[in-house]
Backbone and ligand atoms as CSV (ligand in chain L), in Angstrom:
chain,resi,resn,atom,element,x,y,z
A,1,UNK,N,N,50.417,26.199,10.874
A,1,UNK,CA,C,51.657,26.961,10.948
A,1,UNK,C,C,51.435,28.298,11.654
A,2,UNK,N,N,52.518,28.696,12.266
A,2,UNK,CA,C,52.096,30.080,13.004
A,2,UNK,C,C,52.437,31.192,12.072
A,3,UNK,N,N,51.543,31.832,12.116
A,3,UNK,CA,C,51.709,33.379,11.222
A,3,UNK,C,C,51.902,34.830,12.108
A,4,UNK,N,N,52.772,35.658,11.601
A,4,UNK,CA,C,52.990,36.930,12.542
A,4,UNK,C,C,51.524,37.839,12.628
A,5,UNK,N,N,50.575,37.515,11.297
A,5,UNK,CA,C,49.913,38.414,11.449
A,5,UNK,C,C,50.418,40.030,11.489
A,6,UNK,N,N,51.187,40.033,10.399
A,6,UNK,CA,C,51.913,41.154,9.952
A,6,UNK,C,C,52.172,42.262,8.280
A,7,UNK,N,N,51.645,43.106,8.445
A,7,UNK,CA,C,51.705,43.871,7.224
A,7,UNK,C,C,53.256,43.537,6.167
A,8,UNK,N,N,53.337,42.945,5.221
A,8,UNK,CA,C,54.838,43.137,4.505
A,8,UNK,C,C,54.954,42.042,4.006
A,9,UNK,N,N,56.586,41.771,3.565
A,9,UNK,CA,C,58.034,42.689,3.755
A,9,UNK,C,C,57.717,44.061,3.244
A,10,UNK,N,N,58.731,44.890,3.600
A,10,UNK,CA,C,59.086,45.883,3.184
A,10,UNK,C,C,60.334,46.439,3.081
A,11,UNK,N,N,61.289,47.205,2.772
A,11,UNK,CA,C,62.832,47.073,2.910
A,11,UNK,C,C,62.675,48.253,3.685
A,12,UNK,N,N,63.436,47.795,4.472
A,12,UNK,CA,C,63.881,48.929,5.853
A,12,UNK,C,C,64.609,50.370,5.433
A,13,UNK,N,N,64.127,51.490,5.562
A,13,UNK,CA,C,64.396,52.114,5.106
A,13,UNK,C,C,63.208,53.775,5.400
A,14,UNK,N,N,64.115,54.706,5.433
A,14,UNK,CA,C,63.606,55.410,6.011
A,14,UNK,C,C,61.905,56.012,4.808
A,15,UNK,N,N,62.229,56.132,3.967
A,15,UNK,CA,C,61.289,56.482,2.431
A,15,UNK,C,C,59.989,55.516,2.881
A,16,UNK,N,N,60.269,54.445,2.864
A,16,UNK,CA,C,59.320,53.084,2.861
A,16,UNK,C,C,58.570,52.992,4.052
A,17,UNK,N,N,59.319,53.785,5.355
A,17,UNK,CA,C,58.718,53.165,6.434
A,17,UNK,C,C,57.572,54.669,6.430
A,18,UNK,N,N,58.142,55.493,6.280
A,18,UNK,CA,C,56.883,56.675,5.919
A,18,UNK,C,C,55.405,56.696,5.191
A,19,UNK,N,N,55.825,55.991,4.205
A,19,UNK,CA,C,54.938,55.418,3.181
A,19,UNK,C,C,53.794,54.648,4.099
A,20,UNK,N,N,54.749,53.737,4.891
A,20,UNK,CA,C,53.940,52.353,5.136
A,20,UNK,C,C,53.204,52.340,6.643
A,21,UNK,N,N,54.167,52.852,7.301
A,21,UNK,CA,C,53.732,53.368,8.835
A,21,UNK,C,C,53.293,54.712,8.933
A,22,UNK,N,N,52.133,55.366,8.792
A,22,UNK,CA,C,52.022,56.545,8.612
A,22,UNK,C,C,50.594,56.899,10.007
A,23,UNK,N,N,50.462,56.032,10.386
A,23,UNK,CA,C,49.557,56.279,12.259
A,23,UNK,C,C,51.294,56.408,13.133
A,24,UNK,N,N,50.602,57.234,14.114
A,24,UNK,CA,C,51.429,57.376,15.470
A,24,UNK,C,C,50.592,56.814,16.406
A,25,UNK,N,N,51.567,55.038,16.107
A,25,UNK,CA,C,50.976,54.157,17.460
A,25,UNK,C,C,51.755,53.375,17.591
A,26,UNK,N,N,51.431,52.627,18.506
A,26,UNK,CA,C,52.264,51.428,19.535
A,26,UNK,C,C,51.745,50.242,18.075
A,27,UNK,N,N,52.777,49.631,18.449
A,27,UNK,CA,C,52.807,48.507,17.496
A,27,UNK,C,C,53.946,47.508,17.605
A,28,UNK,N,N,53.744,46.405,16.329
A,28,UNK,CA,C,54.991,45.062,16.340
A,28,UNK,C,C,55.614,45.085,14.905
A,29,UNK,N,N,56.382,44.875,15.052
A,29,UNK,CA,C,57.470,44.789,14.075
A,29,UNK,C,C,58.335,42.938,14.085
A,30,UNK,N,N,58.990,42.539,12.542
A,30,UNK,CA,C,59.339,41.676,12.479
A,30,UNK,C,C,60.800,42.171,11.393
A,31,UNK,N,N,62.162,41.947,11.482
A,31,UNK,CA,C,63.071,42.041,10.683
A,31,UNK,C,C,63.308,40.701,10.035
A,32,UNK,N,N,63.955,40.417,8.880
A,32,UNK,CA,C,64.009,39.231,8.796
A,32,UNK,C,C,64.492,39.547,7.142
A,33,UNK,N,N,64.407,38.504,6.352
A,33,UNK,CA,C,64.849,38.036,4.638
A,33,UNK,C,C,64.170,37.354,4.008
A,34,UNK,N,N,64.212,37.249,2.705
A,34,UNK,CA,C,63.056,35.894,1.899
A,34,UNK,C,C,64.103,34.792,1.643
A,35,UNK,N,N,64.022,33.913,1.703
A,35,UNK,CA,C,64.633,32.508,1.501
A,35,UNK,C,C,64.088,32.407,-0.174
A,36,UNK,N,N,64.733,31.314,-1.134
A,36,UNK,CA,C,65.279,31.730,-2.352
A,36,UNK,C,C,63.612,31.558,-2.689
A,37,UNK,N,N,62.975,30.630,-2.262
A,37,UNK,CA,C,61.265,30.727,-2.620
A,37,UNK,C,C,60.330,31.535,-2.285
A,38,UNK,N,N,61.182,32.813,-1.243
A,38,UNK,CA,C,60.540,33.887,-0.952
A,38,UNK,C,C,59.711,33.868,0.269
A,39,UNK,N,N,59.973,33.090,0.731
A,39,UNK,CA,C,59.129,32.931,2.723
A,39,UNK,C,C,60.255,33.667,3.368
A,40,UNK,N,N,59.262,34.587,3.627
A,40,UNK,CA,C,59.947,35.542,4.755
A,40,UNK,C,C,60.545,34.850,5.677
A,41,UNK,N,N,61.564,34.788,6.233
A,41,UNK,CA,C,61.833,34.213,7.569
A,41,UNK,C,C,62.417,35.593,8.834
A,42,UNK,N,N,61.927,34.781,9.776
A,42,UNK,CA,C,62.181,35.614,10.846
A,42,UNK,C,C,62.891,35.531,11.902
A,43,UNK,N,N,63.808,37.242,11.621
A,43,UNK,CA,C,65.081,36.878,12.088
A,43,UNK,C,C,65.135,37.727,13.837
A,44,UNK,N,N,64.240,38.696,13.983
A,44,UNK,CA,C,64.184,39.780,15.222
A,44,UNK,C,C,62.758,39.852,15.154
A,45,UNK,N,N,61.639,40.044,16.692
A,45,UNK,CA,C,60.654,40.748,17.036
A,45,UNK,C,C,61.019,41.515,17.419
A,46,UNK,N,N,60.005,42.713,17.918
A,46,UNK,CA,C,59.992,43.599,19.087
A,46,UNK,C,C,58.841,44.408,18.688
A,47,UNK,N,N,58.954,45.293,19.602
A,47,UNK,CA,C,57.377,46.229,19.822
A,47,UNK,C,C,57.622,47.622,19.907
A,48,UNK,N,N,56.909,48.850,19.854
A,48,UNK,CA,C,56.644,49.881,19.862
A,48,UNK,C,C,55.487,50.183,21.161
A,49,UNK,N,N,56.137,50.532,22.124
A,49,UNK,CA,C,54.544,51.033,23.320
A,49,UNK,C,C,54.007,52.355,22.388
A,50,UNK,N,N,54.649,53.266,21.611
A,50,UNK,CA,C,54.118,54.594,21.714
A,50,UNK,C,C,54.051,54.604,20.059
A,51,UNK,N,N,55.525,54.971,19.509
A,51,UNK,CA,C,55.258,55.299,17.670
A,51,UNK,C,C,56.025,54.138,17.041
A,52,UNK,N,N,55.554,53.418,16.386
A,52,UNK,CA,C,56.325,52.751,15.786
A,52,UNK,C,C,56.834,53.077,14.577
A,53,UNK,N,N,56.663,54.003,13.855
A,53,UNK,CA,C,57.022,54.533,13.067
A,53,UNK,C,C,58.862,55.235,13.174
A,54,UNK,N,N,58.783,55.783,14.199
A,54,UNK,CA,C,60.477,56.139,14.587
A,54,UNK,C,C,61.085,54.841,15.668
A,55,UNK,N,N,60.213,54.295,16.211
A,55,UNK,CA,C,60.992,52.601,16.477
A,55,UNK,C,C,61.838,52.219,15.349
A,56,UNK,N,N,60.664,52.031,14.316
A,56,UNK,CA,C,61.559,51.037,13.244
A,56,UNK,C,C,62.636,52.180,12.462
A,57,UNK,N,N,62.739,53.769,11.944
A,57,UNK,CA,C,63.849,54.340,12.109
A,57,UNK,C,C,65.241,53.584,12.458
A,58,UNK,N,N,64.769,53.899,14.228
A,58,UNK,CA,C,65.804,54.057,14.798
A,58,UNK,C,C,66.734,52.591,14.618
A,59,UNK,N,N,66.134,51.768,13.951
A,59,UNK,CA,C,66.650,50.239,13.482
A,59,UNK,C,C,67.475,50.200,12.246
A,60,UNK,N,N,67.432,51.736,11.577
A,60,UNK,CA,C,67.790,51.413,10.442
A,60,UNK,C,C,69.616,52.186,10.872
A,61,UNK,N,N,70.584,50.850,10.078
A,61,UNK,CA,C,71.524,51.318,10.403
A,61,UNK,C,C,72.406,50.187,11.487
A,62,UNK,N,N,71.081,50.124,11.967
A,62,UNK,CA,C,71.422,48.823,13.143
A,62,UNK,C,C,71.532,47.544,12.856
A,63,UNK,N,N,70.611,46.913,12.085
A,63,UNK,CA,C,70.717,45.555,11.631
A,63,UNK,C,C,70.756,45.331,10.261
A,64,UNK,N,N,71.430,44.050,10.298
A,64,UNK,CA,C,71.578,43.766,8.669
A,64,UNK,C,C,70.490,43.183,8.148
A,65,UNK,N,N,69.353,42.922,8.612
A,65,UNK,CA,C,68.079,42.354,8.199
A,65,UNK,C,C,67.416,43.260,7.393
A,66,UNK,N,N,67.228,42.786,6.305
A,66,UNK,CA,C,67.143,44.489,5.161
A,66,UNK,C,C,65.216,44.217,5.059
A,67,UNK,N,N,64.444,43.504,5.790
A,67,UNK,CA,C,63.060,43.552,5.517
A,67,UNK,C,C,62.423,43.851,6.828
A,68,UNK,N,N,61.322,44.181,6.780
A,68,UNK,CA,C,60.421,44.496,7.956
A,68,UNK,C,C,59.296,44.376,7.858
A,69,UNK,N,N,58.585,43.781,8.441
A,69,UNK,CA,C,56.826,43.498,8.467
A,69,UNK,C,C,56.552,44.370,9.993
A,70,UNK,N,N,55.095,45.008,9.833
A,70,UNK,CA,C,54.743,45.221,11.096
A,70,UNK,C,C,53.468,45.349,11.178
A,71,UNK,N,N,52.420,45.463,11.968
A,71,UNK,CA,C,51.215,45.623,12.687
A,71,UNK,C,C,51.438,46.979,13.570
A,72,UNK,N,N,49.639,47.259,13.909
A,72,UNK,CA,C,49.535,48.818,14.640
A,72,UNK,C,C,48.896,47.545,15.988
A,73,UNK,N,N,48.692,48.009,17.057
A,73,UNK,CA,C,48.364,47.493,18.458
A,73,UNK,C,C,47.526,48.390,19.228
A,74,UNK,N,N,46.641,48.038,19.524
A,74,UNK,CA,C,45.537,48.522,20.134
A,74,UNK,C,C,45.609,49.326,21.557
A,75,UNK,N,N,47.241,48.788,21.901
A,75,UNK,CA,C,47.772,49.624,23.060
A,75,UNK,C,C,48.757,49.262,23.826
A,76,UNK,N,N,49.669,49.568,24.490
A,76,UNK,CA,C,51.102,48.901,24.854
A,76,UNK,C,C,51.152,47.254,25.291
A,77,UNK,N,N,49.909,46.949,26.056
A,77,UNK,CA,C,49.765,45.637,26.661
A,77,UNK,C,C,49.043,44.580,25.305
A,78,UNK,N,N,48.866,44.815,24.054
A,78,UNK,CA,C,48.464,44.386,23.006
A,78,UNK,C,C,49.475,43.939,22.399
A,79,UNK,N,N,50.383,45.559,22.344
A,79,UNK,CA,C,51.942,44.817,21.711
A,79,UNK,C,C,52.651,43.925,22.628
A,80,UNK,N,N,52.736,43.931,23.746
A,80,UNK,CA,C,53.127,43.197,25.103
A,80,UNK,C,C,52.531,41.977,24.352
A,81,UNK,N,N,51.568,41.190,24.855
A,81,UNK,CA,C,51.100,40.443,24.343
A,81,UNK,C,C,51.693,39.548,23.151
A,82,UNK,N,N,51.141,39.959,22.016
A,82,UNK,CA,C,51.715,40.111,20.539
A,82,UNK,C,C,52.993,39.617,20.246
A,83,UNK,N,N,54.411,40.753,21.271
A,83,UNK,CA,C,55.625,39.944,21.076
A,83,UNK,C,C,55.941,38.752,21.947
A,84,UNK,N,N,55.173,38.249,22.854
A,84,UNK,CA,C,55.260,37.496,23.196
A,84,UNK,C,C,55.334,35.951,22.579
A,85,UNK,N,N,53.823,36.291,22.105
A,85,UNK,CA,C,53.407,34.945,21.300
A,85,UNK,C,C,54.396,35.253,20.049
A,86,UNK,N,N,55.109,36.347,19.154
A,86,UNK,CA,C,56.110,35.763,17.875
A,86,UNK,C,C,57.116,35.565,18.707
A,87,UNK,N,N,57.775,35.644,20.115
A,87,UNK,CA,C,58.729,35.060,20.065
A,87,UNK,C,C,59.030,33.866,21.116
A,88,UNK,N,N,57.533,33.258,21.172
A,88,UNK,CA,C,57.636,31.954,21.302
A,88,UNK,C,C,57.190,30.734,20.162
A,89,UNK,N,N,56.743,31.667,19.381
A,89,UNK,CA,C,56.512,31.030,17.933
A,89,UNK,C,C,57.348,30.737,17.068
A,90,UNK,N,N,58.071,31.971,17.036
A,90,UNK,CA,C,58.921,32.102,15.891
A,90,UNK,C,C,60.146,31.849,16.588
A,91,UNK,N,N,60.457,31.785,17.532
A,91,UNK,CA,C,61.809,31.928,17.899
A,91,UNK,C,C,63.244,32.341,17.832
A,92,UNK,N,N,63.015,33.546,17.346
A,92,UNK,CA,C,63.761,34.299,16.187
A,92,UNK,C,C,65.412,34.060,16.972
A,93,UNK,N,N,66.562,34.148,15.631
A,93,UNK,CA,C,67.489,33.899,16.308
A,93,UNK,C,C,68.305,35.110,16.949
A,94,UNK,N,N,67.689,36.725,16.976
A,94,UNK,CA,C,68.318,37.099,16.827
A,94,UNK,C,C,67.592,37.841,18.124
A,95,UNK,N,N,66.713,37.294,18.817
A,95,UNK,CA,C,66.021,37.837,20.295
A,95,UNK,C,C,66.640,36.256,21.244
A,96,UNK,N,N,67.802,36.841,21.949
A,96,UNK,CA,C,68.628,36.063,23.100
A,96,UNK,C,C,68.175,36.049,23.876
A,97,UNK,N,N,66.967,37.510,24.764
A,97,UNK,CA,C,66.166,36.922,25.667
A,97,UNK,C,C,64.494,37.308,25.354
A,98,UNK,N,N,63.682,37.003,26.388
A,98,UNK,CA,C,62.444,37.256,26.607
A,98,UNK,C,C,62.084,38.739,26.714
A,99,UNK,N,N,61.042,38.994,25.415
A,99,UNK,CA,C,60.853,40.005,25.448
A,99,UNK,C,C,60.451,40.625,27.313
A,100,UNK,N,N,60.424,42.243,27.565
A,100,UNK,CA,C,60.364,42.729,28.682
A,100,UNK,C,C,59.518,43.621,28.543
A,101,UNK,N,N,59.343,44.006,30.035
A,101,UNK,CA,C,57.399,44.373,30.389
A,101,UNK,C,C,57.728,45.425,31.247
A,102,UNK,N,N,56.983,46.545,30.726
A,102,UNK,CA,C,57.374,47.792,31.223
A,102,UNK,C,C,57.434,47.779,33.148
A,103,UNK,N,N,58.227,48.632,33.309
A,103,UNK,CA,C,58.660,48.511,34.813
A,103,UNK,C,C,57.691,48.250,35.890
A,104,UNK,N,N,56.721,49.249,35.740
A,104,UNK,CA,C,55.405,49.335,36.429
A,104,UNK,C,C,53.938,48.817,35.757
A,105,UNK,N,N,54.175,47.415,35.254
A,105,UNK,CA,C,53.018,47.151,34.911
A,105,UNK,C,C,53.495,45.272,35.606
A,106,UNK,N,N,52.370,45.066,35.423
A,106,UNK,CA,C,52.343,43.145,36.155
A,106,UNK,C,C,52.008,42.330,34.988
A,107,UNK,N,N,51.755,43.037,33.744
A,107,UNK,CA,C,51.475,41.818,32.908
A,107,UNK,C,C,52.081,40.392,33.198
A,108,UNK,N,N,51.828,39.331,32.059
A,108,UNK,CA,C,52.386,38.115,32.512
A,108,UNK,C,C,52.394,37.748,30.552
A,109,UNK,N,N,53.174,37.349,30.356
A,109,UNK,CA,C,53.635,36.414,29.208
A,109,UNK,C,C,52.574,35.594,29.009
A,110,UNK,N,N,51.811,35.185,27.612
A,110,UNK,CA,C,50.578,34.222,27.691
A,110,UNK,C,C,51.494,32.638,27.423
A,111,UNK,N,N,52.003,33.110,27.253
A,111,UNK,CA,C,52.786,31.452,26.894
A,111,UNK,C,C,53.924,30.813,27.754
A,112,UNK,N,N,54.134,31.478,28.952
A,112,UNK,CA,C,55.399,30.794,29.617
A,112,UNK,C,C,54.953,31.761,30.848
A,113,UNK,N,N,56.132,31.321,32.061
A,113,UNK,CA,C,55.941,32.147,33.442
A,113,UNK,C,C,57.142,32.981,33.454
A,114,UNK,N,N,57.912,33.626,32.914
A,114,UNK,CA,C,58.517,33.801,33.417
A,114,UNK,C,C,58.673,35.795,34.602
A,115,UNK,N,N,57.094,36.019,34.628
A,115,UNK,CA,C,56.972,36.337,34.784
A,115,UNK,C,C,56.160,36.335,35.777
A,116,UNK,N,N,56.620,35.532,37.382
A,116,UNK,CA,C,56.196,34.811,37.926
A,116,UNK,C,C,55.372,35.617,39.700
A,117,UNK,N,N,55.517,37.000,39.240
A,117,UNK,CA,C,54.790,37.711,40.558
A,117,UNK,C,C,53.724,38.057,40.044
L,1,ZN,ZN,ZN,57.062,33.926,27.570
């Protein structure tokens, strides 16, 4: 089974995410709910190039997904990486497209082309 490889749940929220995210770094994040047996399911990825700590903030308010798991990343092309593979894994319903790759960099998606220069 594929795993996010992710710190949590935690309830989204500004108190909690202080607590829990307390480095200023690039990182991944997962929103999502427990199903009645309590498996997280996953409902949004995305990434942090710089703090993830005011990333996930700035989420609160925004979605109705009241949990959050996340990981720290070794550096923007880590989290690059990272959301790639949860959201060809997970396929969350609530990421419509392919995560995106900063303007001036060439990375490439490890799991698909669509990133084809
Ligand atoms: Zn891809």
């Amino acid at each position: 089974m594929e795993t996010l490889n992710m710190n949590g749940p935690y309830r989204l929220d500004s108190e909690t995410i202080d607590e829990k995210v307390t480095k200023t770094s690039a990182g991944n994040y997962a929103f999502g709910k427990k199903d009645e047996e309590g498996n997280f399911l996953v409902g949004y990825v995305g990434r942090a190039d710089k703090n993830l700590n005011s990333r996930l903030k700035s989420w609160i308010g925004k979605t109705k997904r009241p949990l959050f798991k996340y990981s720290y990343a070794t550096s923007p092309k880590d989290a690059f990486i990272k959301e790639c593979n949860n959201f060809h894994d997970f396929d969350p319903p609530g990421n419509s497209i392919h995560p995106d790759r900063p303007d001036n960099s060439n990375w490439k998606c490890p799991q698909c082309d669509v990133f084809d220069d």
